[in-house]
C-alpha positions as a printed Julia matrix, in Angstrom:
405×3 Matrix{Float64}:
 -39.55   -8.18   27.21
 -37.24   -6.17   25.47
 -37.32   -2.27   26.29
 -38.44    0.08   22.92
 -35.09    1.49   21.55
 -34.14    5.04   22.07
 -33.9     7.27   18.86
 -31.28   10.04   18.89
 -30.31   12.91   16.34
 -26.96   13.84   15.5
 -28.05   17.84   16.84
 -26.16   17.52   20.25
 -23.28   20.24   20.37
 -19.91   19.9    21.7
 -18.11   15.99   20.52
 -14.94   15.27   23.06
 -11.69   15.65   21.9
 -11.21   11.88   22.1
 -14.25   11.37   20.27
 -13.27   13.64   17.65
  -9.99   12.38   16.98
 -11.25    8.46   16.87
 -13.95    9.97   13.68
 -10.84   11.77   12.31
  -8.84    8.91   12.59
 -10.87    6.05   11.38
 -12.37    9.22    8.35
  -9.03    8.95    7.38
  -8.08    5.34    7.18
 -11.73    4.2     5.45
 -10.53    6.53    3.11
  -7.11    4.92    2.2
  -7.82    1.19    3.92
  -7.98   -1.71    0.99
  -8.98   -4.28    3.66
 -11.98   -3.23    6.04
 -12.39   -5.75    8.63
  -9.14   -5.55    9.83
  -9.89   -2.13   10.46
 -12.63   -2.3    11.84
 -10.73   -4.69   14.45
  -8.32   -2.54   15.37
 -11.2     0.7    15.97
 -13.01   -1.05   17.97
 -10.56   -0.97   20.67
 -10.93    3.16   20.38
 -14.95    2.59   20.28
 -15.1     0.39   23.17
 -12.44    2.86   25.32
 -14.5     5.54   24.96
 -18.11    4.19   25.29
 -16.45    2.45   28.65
 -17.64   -0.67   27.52
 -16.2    -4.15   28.06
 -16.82   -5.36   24.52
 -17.71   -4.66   20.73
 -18.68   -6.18   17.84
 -19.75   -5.41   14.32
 -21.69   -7.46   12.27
 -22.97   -6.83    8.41
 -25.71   -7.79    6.53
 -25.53  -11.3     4.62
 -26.28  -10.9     0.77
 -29.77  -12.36    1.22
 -30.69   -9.77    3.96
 -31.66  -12.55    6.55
 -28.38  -12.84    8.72
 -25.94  -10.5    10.49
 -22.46  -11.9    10.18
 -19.77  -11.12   12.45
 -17.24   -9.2    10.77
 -14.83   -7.86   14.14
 -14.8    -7.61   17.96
 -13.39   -7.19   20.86
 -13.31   -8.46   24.21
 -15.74  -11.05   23.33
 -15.11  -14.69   25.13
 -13.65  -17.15   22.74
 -16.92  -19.37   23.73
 -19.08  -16.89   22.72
 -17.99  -16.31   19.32
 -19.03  -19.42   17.6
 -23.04  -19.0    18.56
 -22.28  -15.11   17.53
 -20.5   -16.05   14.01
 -24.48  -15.69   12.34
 -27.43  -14.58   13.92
 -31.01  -14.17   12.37
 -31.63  -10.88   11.21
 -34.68   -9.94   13.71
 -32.59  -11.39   16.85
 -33.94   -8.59   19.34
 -33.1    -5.19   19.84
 -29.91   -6.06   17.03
 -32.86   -6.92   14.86
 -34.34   -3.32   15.48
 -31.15   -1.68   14.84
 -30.5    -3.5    11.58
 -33.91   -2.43   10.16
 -34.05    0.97   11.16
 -31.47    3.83   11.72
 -31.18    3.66   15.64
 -29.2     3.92   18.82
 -30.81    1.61   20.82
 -30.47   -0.42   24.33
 -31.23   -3.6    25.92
 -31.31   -3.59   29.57
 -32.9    -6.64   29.45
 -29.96   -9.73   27.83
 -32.54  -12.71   29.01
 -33.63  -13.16   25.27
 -29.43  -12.87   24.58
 -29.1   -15.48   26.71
 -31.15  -17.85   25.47
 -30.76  -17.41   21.66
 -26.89  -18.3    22.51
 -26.72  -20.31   25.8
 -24.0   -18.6    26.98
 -23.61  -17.38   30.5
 -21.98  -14.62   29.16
 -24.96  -12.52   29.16
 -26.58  -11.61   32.47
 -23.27  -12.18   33.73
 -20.32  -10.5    32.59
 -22.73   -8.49   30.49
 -25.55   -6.89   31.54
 -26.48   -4.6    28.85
 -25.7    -4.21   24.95
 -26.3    -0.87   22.85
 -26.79   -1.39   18.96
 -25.98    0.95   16.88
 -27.19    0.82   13.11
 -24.81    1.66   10.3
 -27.24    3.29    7.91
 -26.56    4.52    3.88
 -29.0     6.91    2.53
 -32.12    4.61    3.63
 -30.52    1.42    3.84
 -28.94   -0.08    7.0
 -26.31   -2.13    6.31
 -25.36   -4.1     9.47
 -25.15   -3.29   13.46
 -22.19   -2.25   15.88
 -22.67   -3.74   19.6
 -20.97   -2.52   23.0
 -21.58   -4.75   25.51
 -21.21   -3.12   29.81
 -20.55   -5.21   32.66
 -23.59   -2.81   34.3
 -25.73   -0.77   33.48
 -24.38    2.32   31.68
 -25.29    5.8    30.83
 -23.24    7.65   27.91
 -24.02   11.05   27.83
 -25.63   13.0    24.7
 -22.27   13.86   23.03
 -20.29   10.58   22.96
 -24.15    9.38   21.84
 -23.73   11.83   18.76
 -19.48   10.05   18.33
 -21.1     7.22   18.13
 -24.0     7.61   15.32
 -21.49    9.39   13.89
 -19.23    6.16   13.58
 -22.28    4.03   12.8
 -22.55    6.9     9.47
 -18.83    5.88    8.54
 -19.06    2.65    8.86
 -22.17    2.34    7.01
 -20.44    4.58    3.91
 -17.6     1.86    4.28
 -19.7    -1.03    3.75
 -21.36    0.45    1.12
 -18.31    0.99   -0.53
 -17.07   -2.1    -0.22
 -20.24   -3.69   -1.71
 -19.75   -1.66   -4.49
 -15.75   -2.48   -4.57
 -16.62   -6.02   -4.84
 -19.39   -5.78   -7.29
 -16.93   -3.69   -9.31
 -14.11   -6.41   -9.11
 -16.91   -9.14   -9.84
 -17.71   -7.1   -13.23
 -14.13   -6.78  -13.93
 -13.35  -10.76  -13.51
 -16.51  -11.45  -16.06
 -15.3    -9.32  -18.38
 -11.91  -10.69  -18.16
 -12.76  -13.75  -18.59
 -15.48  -13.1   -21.65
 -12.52  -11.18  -23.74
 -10.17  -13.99  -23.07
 -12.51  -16.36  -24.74
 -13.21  -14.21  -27.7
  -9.46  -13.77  -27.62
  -8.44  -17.31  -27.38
 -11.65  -18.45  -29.89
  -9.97  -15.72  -32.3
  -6.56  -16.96  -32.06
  -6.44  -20.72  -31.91
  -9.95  -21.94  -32.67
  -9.99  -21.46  -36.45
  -6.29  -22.8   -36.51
  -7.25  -26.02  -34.96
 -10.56  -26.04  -36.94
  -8.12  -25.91  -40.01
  -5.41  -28.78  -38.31
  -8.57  -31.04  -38.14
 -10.1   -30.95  -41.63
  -5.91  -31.54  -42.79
  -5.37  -34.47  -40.78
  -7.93  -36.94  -42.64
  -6.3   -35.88  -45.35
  -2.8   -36.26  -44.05
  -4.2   -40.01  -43.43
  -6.01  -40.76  -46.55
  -2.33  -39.57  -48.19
   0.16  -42.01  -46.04
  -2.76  -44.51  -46.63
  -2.24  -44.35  -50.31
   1.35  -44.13  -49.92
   1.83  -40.74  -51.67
   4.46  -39.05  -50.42
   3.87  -35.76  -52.28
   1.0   -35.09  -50.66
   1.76  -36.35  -47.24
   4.71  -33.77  -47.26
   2.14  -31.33  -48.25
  -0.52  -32.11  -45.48
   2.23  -32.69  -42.95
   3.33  -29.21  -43.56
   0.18  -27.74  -43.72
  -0.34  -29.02  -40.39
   2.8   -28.2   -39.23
   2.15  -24.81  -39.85
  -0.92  -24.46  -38.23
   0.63  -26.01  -35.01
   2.95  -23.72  -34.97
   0.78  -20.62  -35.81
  -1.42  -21.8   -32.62
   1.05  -21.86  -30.42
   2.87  -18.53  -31.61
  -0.48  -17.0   -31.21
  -1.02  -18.82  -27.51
   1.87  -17.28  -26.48
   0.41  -13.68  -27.6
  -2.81  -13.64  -25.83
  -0.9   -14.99  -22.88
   1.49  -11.89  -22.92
  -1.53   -9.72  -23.9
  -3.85  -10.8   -20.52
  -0.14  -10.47  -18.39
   0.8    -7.25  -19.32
  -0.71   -3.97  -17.49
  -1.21   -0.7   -18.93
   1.29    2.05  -17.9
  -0.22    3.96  -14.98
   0.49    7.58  -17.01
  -1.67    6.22  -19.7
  -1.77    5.15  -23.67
   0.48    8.36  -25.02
   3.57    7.54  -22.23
   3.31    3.77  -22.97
   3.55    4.18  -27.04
   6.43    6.98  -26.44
   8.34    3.96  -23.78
   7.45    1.54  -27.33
   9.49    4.06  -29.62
  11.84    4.79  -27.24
  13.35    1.58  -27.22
  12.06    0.32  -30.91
  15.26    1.01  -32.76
  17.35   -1.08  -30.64
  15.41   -4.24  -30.35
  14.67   -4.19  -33.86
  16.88   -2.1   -35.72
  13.47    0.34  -37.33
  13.38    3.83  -36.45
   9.92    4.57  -35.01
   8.26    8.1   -34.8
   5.2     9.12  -33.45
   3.98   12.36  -34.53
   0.87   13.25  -32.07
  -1.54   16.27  -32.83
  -3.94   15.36  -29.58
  -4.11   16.49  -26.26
  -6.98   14.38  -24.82
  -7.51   10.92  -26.32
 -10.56   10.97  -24.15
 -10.29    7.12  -23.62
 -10.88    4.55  -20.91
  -8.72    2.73  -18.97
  -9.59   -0.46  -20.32
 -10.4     1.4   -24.15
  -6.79    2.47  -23.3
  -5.29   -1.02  -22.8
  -7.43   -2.38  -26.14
  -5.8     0.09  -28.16
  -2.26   -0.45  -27.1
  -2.06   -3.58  -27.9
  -3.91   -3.01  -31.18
  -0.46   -0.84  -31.71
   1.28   -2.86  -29.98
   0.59   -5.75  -32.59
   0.91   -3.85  -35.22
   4.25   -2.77  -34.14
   5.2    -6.43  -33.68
   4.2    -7.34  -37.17
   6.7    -4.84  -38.58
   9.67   -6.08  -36.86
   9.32   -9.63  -37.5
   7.95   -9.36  -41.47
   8.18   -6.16  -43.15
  12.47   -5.47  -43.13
  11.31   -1.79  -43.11
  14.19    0.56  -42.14
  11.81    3.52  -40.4
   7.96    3.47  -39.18
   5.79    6.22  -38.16
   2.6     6.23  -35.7
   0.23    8.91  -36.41
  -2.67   10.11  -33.63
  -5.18   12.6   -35.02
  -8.31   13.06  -34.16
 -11.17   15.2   -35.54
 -14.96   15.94  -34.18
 -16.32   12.51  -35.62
 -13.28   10.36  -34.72
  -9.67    9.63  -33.2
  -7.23    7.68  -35.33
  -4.28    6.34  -35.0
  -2.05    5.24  -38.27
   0.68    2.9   -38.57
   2.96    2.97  -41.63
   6.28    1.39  -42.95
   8.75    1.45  -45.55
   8.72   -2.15  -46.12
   7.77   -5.23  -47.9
   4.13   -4.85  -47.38
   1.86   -7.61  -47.29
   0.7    -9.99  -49.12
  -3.1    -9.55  -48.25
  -4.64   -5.71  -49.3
  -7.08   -6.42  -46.29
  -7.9    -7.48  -42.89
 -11.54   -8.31  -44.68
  -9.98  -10.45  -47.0
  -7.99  -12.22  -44.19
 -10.75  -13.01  -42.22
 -12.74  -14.18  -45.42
  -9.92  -16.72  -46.04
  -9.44  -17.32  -42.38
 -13.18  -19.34  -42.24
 -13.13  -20.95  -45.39
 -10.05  -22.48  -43.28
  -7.32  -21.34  -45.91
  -4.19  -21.52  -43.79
  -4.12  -19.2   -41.29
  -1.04  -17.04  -41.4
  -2.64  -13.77  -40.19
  -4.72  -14.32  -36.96
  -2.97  -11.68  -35.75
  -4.76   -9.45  -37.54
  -7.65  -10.72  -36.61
  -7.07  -10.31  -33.55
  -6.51   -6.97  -34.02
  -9.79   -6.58  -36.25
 -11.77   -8.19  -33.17
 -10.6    -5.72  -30.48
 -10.72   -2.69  -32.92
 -14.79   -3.78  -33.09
 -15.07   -4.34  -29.16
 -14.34   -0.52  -29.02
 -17.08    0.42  -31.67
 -14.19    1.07  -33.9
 -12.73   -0.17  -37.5
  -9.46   -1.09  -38.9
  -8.07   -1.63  -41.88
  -4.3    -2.98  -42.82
  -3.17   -2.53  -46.74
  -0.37   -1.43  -48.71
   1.02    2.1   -49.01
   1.3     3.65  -52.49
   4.57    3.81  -52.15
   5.75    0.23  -50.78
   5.21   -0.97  -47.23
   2.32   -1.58  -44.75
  -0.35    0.68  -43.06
  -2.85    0.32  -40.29
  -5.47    2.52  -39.83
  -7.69    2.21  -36.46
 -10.89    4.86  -36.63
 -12.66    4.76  -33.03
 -15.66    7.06  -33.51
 -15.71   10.04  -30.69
 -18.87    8.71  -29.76
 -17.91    5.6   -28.41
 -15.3     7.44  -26.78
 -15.1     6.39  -22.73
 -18.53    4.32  -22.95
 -16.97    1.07  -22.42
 -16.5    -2.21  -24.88
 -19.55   -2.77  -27.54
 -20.5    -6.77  -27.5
């Protein structure tokens, strides 16, 4: 029968030098480590030194609670390993410590022996201490340390070692929370790449299929006027899809700069005038944008379209980018000297864009779509005296509170 585990505080005095400089250590490296079980691998050599044990292992919680996985060890035998891989969650004293926050031993490995028919145990090992690695009330998985005989560790490297067990458990809670955090990111990705690619290319091919029938009815009837019509209309909307492929590609490979929004607009102006031969000035009266990093990203490449739009259609010779921001809202205003458009409004675009009129402007819709993912508006219309403006308004109360759906 397996012995009652033995509960221990933390409240015992002096810690070792050694022991103290193995918490430092690993402290140090769970702070700064991107990968944990490798870590962990390489600790346990330090754990297992100074417990004098033969072996250790650390196993983790599976996501359904009923299984400890392995996750690292040493000194294990390569035969043992494979009935170790996953054990049920109330295996023995390793059940006990994965339940509760305890320091426990078994002096008895019988019931080891049999759950993994190994020889190993009762042999080469003859007694196994589990150590929990607790998070606030939650233990999260187990470390072993398996003797040749039976040990004693005295009360202070007990206190190293719940100590450990405490770090380890803060790492795997971390991690759990670094991969739930990466799982959120990916489904977000992935939902703003369909409204981007829906935005861009559905409607266009929407339009490309109600042209072809009549593209077909024309060559049918031999009428060349209008088959030169369709064909072009067609054309066009081919072309627009693939011009606007290409921008939601560039948009989902391009990363915001790491000093944020203000230093990646000033790199923009910096080099504006000699890819496209437009002076552009930004004239900034804000300290703290108080954005995001992702409400960042959406509104550079709100700008960043913009931008785009004036060098390839407005022949403007200078263009300005205004940031203000007031108690209700932070704006940022795009204007040109140029042609202007042909369209007073983004509204209007859109309106023309799903009766399927030809769809010259998706990028503007674009635009429109990622200016009301921030809980913002925009508008795009002429100047009063010639050329183009864009106005984004993000209201200071969506301000750092994420996308709106």
């Amino acid at each position: 029968m397996i012995p009652a585990p033995k509960l221990f505080t933390l409240a015992t005095p002096a810690i070792p030098a050694e022991g103290g400089s193995i918490v430092s250590g690993l402290t140090t490296e769970l702070a700064a480590a991107s990968d944990l079980e490798p870590l962990l691998e390489r600790f346990l050599v330090s754990i297992v030194a100074l417990a004098g044990a033969q072996a250790g292992a650390v196993r983790v919680l599976t996501d359904d609670g009923q299984y400890m996985r392995l996750v690292a060890q040493q000194g294990l035998p390569p035969d043992l390993l494979s009935t170790e891989r996953l054990v049920e969650r109330d295996c023995g004293m390793c059940g006990i410590a994965s339940g509760t926050d305890v320091l426990g031993w078994v002096d008895d490995v019988r019931s080891c022996a049999r759950h993994s028919g190994q020889v190993y145990f009762g042999l080469q090992c003859k007694s196994v201490l589990a150590i929990s690695l607790p998070h606030g009330k939650q233990v999260l998985g187990i470390y072993n340390l398996f003797f040749e005989a039976n040990a004693h560790i005295n009360p202070q490297t007990e206190t190293i070692l719940r100590l450990i067990g405490q770090l380890l458990g803060l790492a795997l809670h971390n991690a759990r929370i670094e991969r739930e955090r990466l799982r959120v990111t990916v489904l977000k990705e992935r939902q703003e790449m369909l409204h981007e690619v829906h935005d861009a290319i559905a409607q266009t091919l929407a339009y490309v299929k109600m042209r072809l029938p009549l593209l077909n009815d024309a060559m049918l009837a031999h009428d060349d006027q209008r088959s030169l019509k369709y064909f072009s209309d067609v054309k066009q909307a081919v072309g627009d899809a693939h011009n606007n492929l290409r921008e939601v590609m560039t948009y989902f490979r391009t990363r915001m700069d790491p000093l944020g929004l203000l230093h990646a607009l000033q790199g923009i102006a910096d080099g504006f005038f000699d890819r496209t031969g437009i002076t552009l000035e930004i004239r900034n009266s804000v300290q703290n944008l108080n954005l995001s990093d992702q409400q960042e990203v959406q509104v550079f490449h709100i700008v960043q379209e913009a931008l785009a739009n004036i060098a390839k259609h407005s022949m403007a010779r200078h263009a300005v980018l205004t940031i203000d921001k007031t108690p209700q809202r932070l704006e940022f205003l795009i204007e040109d000297d140029g042609l202007g458009l042909a369209a007073p409004s983004v509204s209007t675009i859109v309106t023309m864009a799903k009766g399927f009129a030809p769809p010259a402007h998706f990028g503007l819709e674009i635009m429109q779509g990622r200016a009301q993912r921030l809980g913002g508006s925009i508008e795009v219309g002429m100047n009063e005296g010639g050329g183009t403006r864009v106005h984004l308004v993000l209201p200071t109360s969506s301000l750092s509170l994420g996308f709106h759906t």
